[in-house]
N, C-alpha and C positions, 0 to 999 in steps of 0.2 A: 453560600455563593449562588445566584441565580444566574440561568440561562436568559440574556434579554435580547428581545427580537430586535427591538427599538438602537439596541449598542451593534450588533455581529448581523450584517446584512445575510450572508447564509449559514447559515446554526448548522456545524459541522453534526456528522455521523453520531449519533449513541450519544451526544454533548451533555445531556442532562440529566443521563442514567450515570458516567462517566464522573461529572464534578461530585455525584455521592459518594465517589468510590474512594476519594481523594482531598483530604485536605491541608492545604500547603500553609507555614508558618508564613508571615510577610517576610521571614528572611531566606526563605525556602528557593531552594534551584532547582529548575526542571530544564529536564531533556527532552526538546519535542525533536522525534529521530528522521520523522517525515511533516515539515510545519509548514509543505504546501502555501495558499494562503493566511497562514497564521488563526485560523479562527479555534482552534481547541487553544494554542496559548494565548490566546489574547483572552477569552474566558478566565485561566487560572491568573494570567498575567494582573490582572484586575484587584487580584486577591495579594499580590506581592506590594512590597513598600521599595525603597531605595536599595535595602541591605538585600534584599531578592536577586534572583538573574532567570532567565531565560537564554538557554541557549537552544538554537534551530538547527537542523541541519535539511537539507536539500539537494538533491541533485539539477534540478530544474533550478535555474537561474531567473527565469521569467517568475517561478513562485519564490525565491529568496527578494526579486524585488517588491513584489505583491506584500509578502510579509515583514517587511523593511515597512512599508508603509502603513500598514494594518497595528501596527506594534508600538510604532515610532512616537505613543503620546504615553505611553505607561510608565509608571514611576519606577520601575525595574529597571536592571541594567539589561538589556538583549545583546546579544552575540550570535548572528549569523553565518553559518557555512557551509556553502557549497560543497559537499564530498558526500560521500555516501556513508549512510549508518553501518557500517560494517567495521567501519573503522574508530566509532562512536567512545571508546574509552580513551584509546592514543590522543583524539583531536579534543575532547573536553580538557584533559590534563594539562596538554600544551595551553591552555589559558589558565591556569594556575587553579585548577577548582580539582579536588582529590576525592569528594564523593558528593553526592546528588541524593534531594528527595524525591524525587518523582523521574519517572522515565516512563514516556510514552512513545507507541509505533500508532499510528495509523495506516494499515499495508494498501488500502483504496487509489486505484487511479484517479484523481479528480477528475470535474467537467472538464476545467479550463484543458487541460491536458490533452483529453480525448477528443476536444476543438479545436488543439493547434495542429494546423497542416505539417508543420515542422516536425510532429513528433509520429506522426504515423500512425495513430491505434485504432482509430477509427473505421466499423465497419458501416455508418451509419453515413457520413458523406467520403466521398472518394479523394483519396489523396496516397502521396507517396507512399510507399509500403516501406517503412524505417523500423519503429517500435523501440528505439533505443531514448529511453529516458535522461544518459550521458554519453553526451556526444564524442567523448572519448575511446567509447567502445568502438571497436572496430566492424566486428559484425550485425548487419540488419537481417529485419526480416525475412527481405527478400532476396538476401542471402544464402539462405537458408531454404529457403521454398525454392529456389531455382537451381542450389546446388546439391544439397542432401538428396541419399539416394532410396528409392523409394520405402524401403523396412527402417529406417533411420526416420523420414518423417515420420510413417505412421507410427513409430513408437515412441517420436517426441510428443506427437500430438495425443495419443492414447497416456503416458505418463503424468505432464503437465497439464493437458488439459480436462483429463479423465473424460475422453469423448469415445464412444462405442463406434463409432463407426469412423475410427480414425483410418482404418487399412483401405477403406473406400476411398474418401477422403485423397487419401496421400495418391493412391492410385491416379484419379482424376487429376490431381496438381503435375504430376509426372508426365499425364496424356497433355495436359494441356500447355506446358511449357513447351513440349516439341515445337510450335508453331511460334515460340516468343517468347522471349522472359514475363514474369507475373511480376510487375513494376507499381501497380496500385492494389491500397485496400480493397475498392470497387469492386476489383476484377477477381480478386482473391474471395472475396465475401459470395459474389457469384458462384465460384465453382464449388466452395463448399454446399451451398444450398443447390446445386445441384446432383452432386454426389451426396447428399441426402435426403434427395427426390423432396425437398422442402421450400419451394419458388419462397414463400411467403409463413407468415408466423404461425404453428398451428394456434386453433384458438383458445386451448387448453394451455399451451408453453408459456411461460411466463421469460422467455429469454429468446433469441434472435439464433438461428441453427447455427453461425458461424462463430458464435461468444467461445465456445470451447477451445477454437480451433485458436481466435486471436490470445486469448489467455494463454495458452501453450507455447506458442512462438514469441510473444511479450515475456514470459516468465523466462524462456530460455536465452535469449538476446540480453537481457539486465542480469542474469543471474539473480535473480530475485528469492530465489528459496536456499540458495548456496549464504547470500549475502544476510536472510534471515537468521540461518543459524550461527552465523557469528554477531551478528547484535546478540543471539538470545546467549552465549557462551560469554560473552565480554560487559553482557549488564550486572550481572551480582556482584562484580566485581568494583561497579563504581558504585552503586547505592549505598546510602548510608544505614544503619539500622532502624529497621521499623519504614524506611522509604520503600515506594512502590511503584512496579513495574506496570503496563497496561498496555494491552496490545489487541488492538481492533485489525479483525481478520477477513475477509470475503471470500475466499474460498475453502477448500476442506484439507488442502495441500497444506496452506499456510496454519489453517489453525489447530489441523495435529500435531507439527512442528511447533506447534507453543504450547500445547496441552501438555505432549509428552517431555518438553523442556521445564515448566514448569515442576511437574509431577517429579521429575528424577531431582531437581533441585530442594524438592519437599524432603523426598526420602531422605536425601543428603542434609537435613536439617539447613538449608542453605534458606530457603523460602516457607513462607504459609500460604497453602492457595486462598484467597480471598472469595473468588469465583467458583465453587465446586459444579456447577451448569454454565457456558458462556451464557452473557446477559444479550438477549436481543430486542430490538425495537422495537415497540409499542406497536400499534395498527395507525394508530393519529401519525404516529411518524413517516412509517410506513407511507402515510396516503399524500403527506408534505412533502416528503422526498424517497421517491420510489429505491435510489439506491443505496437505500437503509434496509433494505429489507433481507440482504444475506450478509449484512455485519455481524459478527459474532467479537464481546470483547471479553476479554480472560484478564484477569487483577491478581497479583502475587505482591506477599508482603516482605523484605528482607530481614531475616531473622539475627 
């Protein structure tokens, strides 16, 4: 299988370290748990015949259309759905499929994501302070920033986002709500950089002083490290043998949460790790698309 520029307008995360990792029969069914715009399955998708399926799941609706479109010429059967990977064995079942060769996570927030105003994540143009990826969830960000009290932030933000100077941090968001609720990223993004005496990027940092603070408050609003470990609890169970799991991570939160799910799955004779070091991105990649450069992917075999 090759990765083609000329087919996949943007050539997702690790995509060509990733199809090595993996080869699906034409009658093969994969699980993409997060298929976003569709471009990790529409790569494998290529490799499938009729007797094949892809099934997607997504919380973003805007990406379940994206990938409705992206998808919608492959000779596989696709099945899209909205819900959350958490729930990833119950909703494959209900379409009549009992076990799976391949099951992939991509845990990455895309571009398109991080430029919808709707979705809040952005510290880079200013818009609502939301962060909630399913708008089902009840509480936002700035829910959260305006209500939690002050030892509660800092040690969401110290937890989640493993930021050292989250007590400051919290401290500052606390002073400065007295005068008004904190209703935009903008404004948010601001007080962090200056509770970290940081106006501007040092020129050493390769990340933005308020990336910890937003990863913390995103992780916490989605439940996204809770909702992790029940994909990683409920995927052995639907692979078939010799199928494989694969889980692209960006932070250090998520990818010990797969390391050590994997590893306990080994012991248990349940997995082979595949991966004994995550595989990271090349430097060409790296330099193609900058946010490749803290994916780490982990590959487990079902025994």
């Amino acid at each position: 299988m090759e990765v083609n520029d000329s087919k996949v307008e943007h050539i997702p995360v690790l995509a060509e370290k990733l199809v090595e990792q993996v080869n699906l029969p034409r009658d093969g069914v994969m699980v993409d748990a997060t298929i976003g715009q569709g471009g990790h399955s529409f790569l494998f998708g290529e490799a499938l015949g009729p007797e094949g399926a892809i099934v997607g799941f997504d919380l973003d609706k805007k990406a379940i259309r994206g990938a409705h479109f992206k998808l919608k010429d492959l000779a596989c059967k696709v099945i899209l759905i909205c819900d959350n990977f958490s729930e990833i064995a119950e909703r494959v079942r209900e379409q009549g499929i009992d076990k799976v060769d391949f099951i992939l996570a991509d845990l990455g927030v895309s571009s398109a994501q991080l430029a919808d105003v709707e979705m809040g994540l952005s510290f880079q143009t200013n818009m609502p302070l939301d962060m909630r990826i399913d708008k089902r969830l009840k509480t936002t960000a700035a829910d959260i920033v305006n209500k939690a009290d002050e030892k509660s932030l800092a040690d969401l933000i110290y937890k989640f986002g493993e930021e050292r100077g989250s007590r400051r941090i919290a401290r500052f968001i606390v002073q400065e709500r007295e005068s008004g609720p904190i209703a935009e990223t903008g404004q948010l993004a601001s007080i962090v950089c200056r509770a970290l005496r940081r106006p501007t990027h040092r020129r050493r940092s390769r990340i933005h002083p308020a990336t910890r603070t937003f990863q913390a408050l995103r992780i916490a609003v989605n439940k996204e490290l809770e909702n992790l470990e029940k994909l990683l609890c409920s995927a052995s169970s639907l692979l078939a043998k010799n199928g494989r799991i694969a889980v692209i991570s960006f932070h250090s939160l998520e990818d010990r949460l797969v390391k050590n799910s994997f590893k306990a799955n080994e012991k248990d004779g349940v997995y082979k790790i595949i991966t004994k070091k995550p595989i990271v991105a090349s430097r060409e990649e790296i330099t193609r698309n900058p946010r490749a450069r803290s994916a780490k992917l982990r590959v487990a075999e079902r025994q």
